[in-house]
BALOSE-382856 format. One line per 8 residues: number of its first residue (from 0); for each residue z, y, x of N, C-alpha, C, CB. Coordinates in Angstrom, 3 decimals. Glycine has a CB too. Layout:
<pts>
NUM	Z:Y:X:Z:Y:X:Z:Y:X:Z:Y:X ~ ...
</pts>
This chain:
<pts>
0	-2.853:4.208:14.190:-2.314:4.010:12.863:-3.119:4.838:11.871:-0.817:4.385:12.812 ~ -3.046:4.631:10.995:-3.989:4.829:9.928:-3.045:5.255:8.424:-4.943:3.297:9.793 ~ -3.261:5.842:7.336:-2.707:5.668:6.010:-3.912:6.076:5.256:-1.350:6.524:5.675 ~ -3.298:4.996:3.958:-4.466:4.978:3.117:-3.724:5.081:2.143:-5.470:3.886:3.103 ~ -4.390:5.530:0.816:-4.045:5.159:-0.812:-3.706:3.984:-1.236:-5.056:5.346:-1.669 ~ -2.923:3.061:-1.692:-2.868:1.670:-1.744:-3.557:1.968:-2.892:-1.525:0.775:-1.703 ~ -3.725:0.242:-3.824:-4.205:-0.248:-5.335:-2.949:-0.991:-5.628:-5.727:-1.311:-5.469 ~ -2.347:-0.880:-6.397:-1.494:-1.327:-7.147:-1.532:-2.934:-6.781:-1.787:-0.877:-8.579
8	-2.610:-3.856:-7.265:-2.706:-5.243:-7.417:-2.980:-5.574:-6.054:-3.744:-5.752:-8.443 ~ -3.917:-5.403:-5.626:-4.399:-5.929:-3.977:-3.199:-5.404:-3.259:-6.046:-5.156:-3.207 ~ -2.334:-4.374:-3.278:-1.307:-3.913:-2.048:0.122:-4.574:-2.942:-1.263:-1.733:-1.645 ~ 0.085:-5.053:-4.137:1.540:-5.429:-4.926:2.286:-6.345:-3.463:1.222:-6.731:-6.779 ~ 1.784:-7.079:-3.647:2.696:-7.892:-2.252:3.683:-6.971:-1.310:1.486:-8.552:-1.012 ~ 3.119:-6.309:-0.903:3.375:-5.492:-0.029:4.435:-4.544:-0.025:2.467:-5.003:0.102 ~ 4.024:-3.753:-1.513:5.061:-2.859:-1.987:6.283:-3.724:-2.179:4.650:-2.106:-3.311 ~ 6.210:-4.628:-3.080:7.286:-5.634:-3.406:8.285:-6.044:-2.220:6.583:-6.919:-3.904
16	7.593:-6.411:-1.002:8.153:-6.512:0.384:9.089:-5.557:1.108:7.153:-6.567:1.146 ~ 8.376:-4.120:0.322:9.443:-2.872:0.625:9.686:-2.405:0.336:9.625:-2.194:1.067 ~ 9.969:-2.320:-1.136:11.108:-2.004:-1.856:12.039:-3.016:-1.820:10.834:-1.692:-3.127 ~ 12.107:-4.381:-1.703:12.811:-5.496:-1.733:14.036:-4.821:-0.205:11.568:-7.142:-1.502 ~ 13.050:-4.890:0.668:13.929:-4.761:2.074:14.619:-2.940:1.529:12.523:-4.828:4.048 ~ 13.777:-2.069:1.368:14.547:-0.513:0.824:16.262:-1.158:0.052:13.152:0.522:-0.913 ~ 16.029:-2.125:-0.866:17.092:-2.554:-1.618:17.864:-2.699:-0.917:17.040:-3.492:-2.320 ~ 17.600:-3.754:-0.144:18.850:-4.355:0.890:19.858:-3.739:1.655:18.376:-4.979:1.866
24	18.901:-2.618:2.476:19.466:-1.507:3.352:20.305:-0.967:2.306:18.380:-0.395:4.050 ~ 20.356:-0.294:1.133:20.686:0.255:0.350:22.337:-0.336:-0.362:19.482:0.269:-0.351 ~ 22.059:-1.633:0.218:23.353:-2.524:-0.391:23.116:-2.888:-1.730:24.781:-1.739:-0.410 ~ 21.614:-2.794:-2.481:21.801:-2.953:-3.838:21.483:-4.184:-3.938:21.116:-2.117:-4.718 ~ 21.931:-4.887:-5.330:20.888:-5.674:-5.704:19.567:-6.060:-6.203:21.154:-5.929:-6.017 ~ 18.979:-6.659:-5.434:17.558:-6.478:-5.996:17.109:-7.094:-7.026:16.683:-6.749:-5.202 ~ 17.141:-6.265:-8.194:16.764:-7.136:-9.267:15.068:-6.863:-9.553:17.783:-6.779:-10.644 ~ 14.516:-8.003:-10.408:12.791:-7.840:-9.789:12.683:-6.198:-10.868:11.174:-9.760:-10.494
32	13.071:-5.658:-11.807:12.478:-4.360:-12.154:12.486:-3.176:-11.196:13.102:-3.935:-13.285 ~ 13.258:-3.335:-10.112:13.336:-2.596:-8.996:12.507:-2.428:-7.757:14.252:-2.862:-8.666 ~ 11.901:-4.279:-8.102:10.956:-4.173:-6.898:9.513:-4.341:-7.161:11.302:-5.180:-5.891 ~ 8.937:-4.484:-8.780:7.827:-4.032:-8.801:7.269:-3.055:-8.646:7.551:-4.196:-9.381 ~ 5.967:-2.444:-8.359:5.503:-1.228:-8.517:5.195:-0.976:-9.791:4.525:-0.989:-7.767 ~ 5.637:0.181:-9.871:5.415:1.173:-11.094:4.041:1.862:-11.295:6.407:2.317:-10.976 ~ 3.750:1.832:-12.931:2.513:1.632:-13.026:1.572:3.268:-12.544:2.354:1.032:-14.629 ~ 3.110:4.336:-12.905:2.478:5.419:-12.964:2.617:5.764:-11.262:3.129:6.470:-14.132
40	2.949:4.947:-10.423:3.087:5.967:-8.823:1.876:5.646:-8.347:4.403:5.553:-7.478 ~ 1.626:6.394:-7.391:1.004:6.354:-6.126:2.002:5.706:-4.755:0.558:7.914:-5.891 ~ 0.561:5.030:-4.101:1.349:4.502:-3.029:0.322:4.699:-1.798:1.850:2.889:-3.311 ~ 1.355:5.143:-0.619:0.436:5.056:0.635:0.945:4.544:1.351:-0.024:6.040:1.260 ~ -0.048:3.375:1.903:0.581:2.279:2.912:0.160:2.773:4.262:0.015:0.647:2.666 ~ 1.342:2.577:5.327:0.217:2.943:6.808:0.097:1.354:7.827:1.232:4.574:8.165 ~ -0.859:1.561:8.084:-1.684:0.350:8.871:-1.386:0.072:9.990:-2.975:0.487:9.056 ~ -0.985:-0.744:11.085:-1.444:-0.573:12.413:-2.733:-1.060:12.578:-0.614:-1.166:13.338
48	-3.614:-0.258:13.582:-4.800:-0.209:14.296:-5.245:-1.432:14.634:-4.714:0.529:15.378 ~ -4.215:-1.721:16.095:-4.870:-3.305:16.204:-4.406:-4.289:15.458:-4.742:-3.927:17.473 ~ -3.416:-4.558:15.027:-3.389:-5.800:14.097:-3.826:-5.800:12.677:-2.109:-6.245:14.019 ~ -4.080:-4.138:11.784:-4.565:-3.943:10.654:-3.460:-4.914:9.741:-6.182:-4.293:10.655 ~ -2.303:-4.963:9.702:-0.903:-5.150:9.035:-0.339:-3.845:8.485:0.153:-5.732:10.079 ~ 0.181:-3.694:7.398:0.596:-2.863:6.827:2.162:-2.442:7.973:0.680:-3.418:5.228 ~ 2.707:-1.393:7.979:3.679:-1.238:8.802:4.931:-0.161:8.187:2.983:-0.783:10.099 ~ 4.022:0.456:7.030:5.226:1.409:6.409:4.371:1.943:4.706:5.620:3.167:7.826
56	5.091:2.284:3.964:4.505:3.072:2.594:5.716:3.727:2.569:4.029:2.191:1.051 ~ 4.922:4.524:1.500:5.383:5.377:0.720:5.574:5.668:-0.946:4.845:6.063:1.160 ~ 6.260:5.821:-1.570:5.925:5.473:-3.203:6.226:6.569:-4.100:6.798:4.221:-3.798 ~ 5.450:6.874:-4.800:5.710:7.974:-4.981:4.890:8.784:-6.761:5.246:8.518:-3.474 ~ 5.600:9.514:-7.339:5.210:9.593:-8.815:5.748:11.189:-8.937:6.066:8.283:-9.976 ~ 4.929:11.310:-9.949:5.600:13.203:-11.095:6.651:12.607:-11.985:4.032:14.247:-12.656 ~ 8.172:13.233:-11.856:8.790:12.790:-12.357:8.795:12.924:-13.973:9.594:13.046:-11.719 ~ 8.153:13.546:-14.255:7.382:13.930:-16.083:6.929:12.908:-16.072:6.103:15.187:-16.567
64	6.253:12.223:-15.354:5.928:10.586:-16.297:6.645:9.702:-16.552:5.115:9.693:-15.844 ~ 7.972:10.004:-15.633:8.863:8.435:-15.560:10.532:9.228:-16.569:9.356:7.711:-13.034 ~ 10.562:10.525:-16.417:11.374:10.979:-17.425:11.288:12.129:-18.329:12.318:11.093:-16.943 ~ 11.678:12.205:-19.334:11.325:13.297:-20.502:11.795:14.298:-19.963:11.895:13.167:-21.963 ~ 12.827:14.476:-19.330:13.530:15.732:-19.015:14.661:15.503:-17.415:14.531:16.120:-20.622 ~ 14.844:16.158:-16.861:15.804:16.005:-15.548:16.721:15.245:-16.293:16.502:17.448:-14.742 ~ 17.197:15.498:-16.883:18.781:15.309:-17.514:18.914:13.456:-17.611:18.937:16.245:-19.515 ~ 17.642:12.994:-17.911:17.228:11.418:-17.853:17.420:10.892:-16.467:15.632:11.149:-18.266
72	17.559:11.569:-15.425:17.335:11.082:-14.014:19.056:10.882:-13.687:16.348:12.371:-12.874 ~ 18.850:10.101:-12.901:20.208:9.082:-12.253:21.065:10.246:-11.341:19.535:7.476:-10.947 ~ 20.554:10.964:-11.306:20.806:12.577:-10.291:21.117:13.882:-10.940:19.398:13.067:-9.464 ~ 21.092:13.799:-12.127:21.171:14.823:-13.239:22.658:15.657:-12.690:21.279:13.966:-15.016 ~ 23.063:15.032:-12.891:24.482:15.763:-12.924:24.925:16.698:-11.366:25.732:14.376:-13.200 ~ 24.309:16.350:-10.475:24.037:16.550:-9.217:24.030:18.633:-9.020:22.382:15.563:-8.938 ~ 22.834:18.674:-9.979:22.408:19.956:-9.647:21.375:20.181:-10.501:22.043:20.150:-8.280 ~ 21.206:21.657:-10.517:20.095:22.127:-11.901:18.600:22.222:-11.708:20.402:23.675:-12.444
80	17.623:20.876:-11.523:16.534:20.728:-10.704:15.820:21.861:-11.561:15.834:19.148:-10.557 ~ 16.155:22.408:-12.850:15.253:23.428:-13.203:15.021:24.718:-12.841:15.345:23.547:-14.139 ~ 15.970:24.630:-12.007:16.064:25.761:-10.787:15.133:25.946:-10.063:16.966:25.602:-9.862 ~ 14.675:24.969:-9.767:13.154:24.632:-8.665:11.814:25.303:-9.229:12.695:22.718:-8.593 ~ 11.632:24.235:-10.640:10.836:24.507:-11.474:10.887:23.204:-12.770:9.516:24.740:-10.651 ~ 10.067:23.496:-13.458:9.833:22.541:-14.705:9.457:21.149:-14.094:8.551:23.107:-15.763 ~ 9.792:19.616:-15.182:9.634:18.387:-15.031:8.448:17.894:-14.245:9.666:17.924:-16.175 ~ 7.043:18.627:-14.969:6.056:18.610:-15.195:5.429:18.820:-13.549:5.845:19.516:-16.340
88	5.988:19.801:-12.717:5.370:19.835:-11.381:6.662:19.572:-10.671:4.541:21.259:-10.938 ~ 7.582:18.811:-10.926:8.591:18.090:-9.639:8.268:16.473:-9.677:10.568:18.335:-9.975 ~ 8.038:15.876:-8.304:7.723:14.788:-8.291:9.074:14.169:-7.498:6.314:14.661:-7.744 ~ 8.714:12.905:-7.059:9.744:12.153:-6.826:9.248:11.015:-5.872:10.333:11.702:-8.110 ~ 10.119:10.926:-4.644:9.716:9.785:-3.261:10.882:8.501:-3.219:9.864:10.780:-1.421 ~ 10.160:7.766:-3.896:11.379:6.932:-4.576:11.372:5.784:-3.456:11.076:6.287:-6.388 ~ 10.320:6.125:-2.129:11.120:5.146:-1.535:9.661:5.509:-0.554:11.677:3.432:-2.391 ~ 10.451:5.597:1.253:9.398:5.787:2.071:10.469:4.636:3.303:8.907:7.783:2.457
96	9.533:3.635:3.421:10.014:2.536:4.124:9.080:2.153:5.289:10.204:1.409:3.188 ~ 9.211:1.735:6.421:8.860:1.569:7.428:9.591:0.548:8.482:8.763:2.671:7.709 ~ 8.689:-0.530:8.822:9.140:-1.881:9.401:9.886:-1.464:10.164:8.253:-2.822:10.015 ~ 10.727:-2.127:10.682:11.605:-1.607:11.889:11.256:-1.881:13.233:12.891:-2.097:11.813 ~ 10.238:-2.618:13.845:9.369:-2.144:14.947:8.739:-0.702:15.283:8.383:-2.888:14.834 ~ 8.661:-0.147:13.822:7.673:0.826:14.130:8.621:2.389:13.747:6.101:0.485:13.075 ~ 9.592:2.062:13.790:10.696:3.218:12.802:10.625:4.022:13.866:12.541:2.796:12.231 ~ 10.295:4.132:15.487:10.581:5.127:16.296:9.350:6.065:16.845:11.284:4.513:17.329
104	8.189:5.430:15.855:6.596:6.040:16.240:5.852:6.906:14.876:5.415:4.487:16.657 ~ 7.529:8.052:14.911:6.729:8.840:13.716:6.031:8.601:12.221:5.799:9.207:14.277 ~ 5.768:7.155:12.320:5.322:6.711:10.865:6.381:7.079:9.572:5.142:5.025:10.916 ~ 7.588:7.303:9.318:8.224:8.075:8.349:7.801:8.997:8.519:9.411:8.190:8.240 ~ 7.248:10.173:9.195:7.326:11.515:9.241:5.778:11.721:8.711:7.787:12.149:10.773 ~ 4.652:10.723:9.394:3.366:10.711:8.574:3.182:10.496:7.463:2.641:10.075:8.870 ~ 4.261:9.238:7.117:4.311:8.982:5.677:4.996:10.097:4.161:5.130:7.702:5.814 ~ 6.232:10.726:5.134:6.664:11.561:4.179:5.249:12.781:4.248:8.388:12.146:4.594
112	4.780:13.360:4.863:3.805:14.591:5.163:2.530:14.319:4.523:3.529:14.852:6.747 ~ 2.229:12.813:4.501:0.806:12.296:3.617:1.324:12.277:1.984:0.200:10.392:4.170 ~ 2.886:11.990:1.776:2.825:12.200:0.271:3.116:13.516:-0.381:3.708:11.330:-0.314 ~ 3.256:14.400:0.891:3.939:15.717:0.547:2.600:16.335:-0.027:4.733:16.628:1.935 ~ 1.338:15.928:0.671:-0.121:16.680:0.984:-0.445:15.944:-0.475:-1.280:16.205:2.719 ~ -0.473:14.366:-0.313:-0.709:14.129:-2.113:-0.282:14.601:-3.162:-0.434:13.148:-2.574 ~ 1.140:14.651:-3.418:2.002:15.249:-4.450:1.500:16.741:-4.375:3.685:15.046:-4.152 ~ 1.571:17.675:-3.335:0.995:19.282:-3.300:-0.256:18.677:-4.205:0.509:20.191:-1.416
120	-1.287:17.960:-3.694:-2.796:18.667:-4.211:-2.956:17.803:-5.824:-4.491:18.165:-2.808 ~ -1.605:16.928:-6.466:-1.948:16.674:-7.701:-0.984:18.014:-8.303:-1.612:14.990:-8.203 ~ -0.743:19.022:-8.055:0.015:19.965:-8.806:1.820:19.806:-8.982:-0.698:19.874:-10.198 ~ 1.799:19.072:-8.372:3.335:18.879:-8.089:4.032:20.211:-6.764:3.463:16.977:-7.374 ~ 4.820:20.855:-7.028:5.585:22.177:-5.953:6.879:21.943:-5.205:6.042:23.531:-6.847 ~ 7.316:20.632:-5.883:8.972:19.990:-5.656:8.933:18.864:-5.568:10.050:20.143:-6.675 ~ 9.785:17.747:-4.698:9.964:16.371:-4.356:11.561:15.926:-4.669:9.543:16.180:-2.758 ~ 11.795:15.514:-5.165:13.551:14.461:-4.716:13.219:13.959:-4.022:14.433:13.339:-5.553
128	14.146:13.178:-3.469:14.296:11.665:-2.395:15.437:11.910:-2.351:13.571:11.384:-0.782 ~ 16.209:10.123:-2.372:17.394:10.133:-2.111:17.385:9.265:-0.698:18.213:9.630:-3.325 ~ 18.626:9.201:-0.260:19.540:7.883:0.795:20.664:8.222:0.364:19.574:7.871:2.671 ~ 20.737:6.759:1.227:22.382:6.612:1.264:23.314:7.642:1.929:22.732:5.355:1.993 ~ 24.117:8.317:1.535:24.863:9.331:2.383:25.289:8.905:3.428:25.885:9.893:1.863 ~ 25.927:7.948:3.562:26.422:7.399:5.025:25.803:7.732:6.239:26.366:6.029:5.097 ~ 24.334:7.609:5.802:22.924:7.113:7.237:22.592:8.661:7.463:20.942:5.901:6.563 ~ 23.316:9.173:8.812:23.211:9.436:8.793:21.714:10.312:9.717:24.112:9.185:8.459
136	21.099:9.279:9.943:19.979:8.976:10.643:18.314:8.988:9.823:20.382:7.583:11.184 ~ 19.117:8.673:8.771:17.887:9.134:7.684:18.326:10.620:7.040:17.720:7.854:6.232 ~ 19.231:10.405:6.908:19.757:12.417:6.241:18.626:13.231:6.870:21.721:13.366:7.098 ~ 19.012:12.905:8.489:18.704:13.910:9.211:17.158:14.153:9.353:19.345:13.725:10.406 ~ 16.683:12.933:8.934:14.719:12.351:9.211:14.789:13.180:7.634:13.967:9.781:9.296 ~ 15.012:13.280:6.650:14.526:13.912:5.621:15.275:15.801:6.127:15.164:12.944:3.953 ~ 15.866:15.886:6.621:15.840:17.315:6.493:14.847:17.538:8.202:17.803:18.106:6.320 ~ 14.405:17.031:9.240:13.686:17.163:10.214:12.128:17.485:9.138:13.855:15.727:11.333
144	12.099:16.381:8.017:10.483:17.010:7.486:10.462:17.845:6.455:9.458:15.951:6.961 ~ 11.611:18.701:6.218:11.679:19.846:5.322:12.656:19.601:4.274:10.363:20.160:4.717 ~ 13.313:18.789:4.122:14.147:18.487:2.426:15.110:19.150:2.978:14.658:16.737:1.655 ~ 15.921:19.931:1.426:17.368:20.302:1.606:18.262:19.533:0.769:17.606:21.729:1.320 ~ 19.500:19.221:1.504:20.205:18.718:0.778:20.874:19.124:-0.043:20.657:18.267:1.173 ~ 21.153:18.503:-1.188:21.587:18.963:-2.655:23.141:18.716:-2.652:20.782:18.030:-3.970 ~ 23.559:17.252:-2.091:24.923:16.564:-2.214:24.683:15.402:-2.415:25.824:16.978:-3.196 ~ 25.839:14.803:-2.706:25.580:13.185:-3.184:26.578:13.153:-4.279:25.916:11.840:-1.918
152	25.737:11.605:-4.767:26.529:11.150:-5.860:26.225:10.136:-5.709:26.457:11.563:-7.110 ~ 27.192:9.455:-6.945:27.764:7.943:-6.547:26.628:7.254:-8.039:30.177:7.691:-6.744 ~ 25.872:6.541:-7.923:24.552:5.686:-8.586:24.988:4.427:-8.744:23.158:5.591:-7.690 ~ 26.174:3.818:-8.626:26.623:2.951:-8.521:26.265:1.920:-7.842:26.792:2.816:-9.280 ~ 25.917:2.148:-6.332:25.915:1.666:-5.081:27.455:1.733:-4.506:24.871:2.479:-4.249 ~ 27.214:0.744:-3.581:28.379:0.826:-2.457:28.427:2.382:-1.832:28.025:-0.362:-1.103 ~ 27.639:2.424:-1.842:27.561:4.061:-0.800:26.761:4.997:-2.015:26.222:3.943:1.169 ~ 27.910:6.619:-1.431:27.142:7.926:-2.524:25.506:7.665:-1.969:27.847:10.101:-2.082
160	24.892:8.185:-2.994:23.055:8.369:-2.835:23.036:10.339:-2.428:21.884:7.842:-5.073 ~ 22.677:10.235:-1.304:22.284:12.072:-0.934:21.162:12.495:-1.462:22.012:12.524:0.666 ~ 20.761:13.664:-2.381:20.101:13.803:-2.684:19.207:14.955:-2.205:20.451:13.601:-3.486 ~ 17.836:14.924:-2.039:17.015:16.296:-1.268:16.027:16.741:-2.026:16.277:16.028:0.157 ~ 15.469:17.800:-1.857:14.370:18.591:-2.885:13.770:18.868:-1.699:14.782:20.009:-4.011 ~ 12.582:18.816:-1.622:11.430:19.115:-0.544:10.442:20.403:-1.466:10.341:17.349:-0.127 ~ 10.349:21.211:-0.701:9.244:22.213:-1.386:7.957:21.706:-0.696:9.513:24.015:-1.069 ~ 7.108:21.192:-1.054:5.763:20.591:-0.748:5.152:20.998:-0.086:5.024:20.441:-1.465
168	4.959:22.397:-0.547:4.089:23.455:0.374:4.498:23.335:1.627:4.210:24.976:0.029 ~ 5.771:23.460:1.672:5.729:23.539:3.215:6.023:22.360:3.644:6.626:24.498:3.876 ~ 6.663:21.052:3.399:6.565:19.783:3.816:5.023:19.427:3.931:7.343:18.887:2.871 ~ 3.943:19.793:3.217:2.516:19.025:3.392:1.852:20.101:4.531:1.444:18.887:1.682 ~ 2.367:21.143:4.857:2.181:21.970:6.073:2.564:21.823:7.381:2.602:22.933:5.888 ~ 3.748:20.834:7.237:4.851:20.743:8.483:4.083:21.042:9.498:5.620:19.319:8.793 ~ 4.925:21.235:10.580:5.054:22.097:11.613:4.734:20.998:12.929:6.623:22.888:11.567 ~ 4.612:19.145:12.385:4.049:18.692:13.493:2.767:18.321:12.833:4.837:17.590:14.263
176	2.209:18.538:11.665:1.086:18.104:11.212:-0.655:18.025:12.070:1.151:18.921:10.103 ~ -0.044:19.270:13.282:-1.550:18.763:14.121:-1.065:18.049:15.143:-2.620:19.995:14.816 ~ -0.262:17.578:15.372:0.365:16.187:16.234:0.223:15.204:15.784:1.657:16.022:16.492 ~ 0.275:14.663:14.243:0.078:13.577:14.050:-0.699:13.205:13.625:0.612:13.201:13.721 ~ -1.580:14.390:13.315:-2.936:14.247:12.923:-3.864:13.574:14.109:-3.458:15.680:12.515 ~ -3.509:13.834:14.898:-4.346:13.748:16.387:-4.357:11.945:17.037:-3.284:14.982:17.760 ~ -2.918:11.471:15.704:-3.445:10.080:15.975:-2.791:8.911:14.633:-2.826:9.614:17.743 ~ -2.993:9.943:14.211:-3.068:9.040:12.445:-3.510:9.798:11.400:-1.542:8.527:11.743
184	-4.461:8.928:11.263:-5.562:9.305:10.698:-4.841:9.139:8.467:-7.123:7.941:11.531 ~ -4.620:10.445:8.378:-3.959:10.375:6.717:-5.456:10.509:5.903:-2.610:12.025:6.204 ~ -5.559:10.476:4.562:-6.532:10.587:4.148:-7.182:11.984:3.602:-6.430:9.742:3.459 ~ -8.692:12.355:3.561:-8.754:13.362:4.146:-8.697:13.910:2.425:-10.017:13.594:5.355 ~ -9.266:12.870:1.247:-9.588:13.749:-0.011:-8.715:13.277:-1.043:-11.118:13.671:-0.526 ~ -7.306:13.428:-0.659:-6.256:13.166:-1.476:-5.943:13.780:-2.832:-5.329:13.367:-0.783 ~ -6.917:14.036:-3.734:-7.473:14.592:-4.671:-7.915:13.604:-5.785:-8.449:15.323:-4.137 ~ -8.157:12.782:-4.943:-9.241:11.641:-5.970:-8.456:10.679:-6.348:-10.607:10.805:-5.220
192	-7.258:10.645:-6.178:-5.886:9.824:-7.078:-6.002:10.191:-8.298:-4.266:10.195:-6.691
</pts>
């Protein structure tokens, strides 16, 4: 397996495909402003080897581009993200999805650790990500790669949204990073975004 930087236009399909399915799981409706990609994220798709099919991304932005201030975010009320630090270096993983063939071969954990290493080296120190509170199978996959949980709140989904803050530094450090390095290959000059 492999991850790369997507392009917006050549990988749109793709993203669209998973955020569409992210929706579903989610119980939301998918309306299409939800499932385009956004102009200001980054995206890293991971590959399989032999078939060279996309198999999981990641999506991902500084939340200073997409809001003026915390207080704009759907999570505001939650907790005092200025606690962390300023708008300007907290980013945001608005959605790390992975086919469900491949959900048991570590590809979330490469994928969250390749955007942790991107977001660290564009100057970002802090991450959100939400789920659904219920799952509790993803809770646990975001606090296994470093996030703490904040609480949940209700986004007006069927189910509260849990919310996590990842400190980067040490999520883009994690603790299996020379394990999965050893057979997925992330990209090496994640800089040049």
């Amino acid at each position: 397996m492999r991850i790369e930087i997507a392009h917006h236009e050549a990988d749109a399909e793709y993203i669209r495909h998973a955020r569409l399915e992210t929706l579903r799981s989610l119980n939301v409706e998918p309306d299409p402003s939800l499932i385009e990609p956004i102009a200001v994220a980054t995206y890293l798709i991971a590959y399989d080897d032999e078939t060279e099919q996309p198999v999981g991304m990641a999506e991902v932005a500084m939340l200073g581009d997409i809001y003026e201030s915390f207080d704009d975010a759907p999570y505001a009320s939650l907790c005092d993200l200025n606690a962390y630090c300023c708008i300007n270096r907290m980013a945001g993983m608005r959605t790390v999805y992975v086919e469900p063939e491949y959900r048991h071969k570590s590809v979330f954990l490469a994928l969250t650790i390749g955007a942790a290493k991107l977001l660290y080296s564009k100057g970002a120190l802090y991450s959100t990500a939400t789920t659904r509170a219920s799952d509790q199978h993803l809770n646990r996959l975001y606090e296994k790669c470093g996030g703490e949980r904040l609480g949940a709140v209700s986004l007006g989904h069927k189910d509260p949204t849990s919310l996590f803050v990842f400190d980067l530094a040490k999520t883009a450090s994690h603790r299996t990073l020379k394990r999965l390095t050893s057979y997925v290959a992330l990209p090496t000059d994640l800089t040049r975004v």
